[in-house]
DOMAR-821748 format. One line per field, with one value per residue (C-alpha): residue number from 1; x, y negated, z negated; residue in three letters; chain. Coordinates in steps of 0.2 Angstrom, whole numbers, plus 5000, padded with zeros to 4 digits. Example, Ala and Ser with C-alpha at 12.3 -4.5 7.8 and 13.67 -1.06 7.14 Angstrom:
// DOMAR-821748
i: 1  2
xx: 5062  5068
yy: 5022  5005
zz: 4961  4964
aa: ala  ser
ch: A  A
//
This chain:
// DOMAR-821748
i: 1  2  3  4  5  6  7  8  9  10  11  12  13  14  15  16  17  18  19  20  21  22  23  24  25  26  27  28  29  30  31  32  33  34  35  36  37  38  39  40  41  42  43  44  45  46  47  48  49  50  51  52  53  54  55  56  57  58  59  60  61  62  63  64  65  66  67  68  69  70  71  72  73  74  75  76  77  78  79  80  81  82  83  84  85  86  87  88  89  90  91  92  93  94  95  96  97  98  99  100  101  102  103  104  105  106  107  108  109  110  111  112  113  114  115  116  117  118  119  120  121  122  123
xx: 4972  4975  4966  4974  4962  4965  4955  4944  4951  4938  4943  4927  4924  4941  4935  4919  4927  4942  4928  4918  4936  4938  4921  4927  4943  4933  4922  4937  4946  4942  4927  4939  4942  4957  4949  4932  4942  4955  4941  4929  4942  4947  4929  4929  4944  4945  4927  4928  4939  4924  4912  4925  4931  4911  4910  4927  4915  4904  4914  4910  4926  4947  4950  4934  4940  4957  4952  4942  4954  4966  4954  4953  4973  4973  4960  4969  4985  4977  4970  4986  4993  4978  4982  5002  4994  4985  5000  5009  4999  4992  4974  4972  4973  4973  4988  4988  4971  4978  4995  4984  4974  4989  4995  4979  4979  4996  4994  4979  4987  5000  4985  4976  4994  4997  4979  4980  4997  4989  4974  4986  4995  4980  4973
yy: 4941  4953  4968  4980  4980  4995  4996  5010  5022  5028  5039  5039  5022  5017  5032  5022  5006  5013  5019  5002  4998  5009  5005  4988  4989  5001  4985  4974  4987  4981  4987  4996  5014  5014  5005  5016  5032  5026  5020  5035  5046  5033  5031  5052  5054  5038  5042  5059  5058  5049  5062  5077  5072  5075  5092  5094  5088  5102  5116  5132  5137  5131  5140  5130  5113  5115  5118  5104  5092  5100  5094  5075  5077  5085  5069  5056  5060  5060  5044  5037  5043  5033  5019  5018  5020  5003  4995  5000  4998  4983  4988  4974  4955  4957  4966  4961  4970  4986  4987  4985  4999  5010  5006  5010  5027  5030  5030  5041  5052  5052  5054  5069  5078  5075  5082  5098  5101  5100  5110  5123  5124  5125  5139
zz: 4895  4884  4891  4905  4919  4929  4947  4948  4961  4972  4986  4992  4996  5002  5017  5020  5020  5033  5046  5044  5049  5063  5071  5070  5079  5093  5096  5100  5114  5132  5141  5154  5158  5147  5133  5133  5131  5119  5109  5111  5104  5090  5084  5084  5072  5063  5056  5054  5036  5027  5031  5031  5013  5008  5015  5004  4990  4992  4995  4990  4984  4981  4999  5007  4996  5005  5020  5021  5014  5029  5043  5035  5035  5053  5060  5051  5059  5078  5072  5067  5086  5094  5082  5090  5109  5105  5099  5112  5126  5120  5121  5106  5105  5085  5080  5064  5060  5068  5060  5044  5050  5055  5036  5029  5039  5033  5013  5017  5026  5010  5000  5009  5010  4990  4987  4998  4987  4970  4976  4985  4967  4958  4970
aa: unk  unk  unk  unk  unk  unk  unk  unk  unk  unk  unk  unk  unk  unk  unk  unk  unk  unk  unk  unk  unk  unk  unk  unk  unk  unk  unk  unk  unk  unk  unk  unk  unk  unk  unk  unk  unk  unk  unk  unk  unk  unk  unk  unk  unk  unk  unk  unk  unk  unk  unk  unk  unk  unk  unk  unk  unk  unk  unk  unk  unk  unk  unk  unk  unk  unk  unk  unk  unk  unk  unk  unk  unk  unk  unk  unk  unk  unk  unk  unk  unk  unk  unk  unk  unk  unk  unk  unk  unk  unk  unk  unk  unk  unk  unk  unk  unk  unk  unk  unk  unk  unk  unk  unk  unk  unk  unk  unk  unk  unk  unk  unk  unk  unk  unk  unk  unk  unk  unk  unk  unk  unk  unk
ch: A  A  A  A  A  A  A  A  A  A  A  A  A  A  A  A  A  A  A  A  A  A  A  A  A  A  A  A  A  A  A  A  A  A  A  A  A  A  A  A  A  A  A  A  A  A  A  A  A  A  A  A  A  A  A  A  A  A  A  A  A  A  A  A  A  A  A  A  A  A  A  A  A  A  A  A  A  A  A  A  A  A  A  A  A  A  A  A  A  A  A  A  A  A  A  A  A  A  A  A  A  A  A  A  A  A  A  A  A  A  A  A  A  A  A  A  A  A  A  A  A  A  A
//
């Protein structure tokens, strides 16, 4: 036991496995008017980080690179405002698995605003 196992960090999955996360709370908000728009606007943010972050990817310069990191940042953050409607509302009948969700958007919101600075300071 020797050995220091360190988890690979991996930015890019961790965005997949938050929409697959997404599309799954989406799937559980009532078929009502309240739940379909909630939902619809959830399912546009809450997924757009993932792909977002891959566009960032293939920027074509450090301004393009930040500026694509700063649209993740800006649709993380209306997905974490939908995320607190549900709560409060309820639109949900497992909290559980959306204060997880709220606390996964959360560290990436901390993790999007942390990688904006470094690449704004690298710039």
């Amino acid at each position: 036991m020797g050995k220091d196992k360190r988890q690979t960090y991996d930015l890019e999955n961790r965005l997949l496995e938050y929409s697959v996360q997404i599309v799954k709370a989406v799937e559980q908000l009532p078929k009502t008017r309240t739940g379909n728009h909630v939902a619809g606007q959830l399912l546009r943010s809450g997924t757009s980080a993932y792909p977002n972050h891959g566009e960032a990817q293939a920027a074509e310069s450090p301004k393009d690179f930040i500026h694509k990191l700063r649209i993740s940042l800006k649709e993380l953050r209306e997905t974490q405002r939908w995320i607190k409607l549900i709560q409060r509302v309820p639109l949900t009948k497992d909290p559980v698995a959306i204060d997880n969700l709220l606390n996964e958007t959360e560290e990436l919101i901390r993790i999007f605003v942390a990688s904006i600075k470094t690449a704004e300071q690298k710039k």
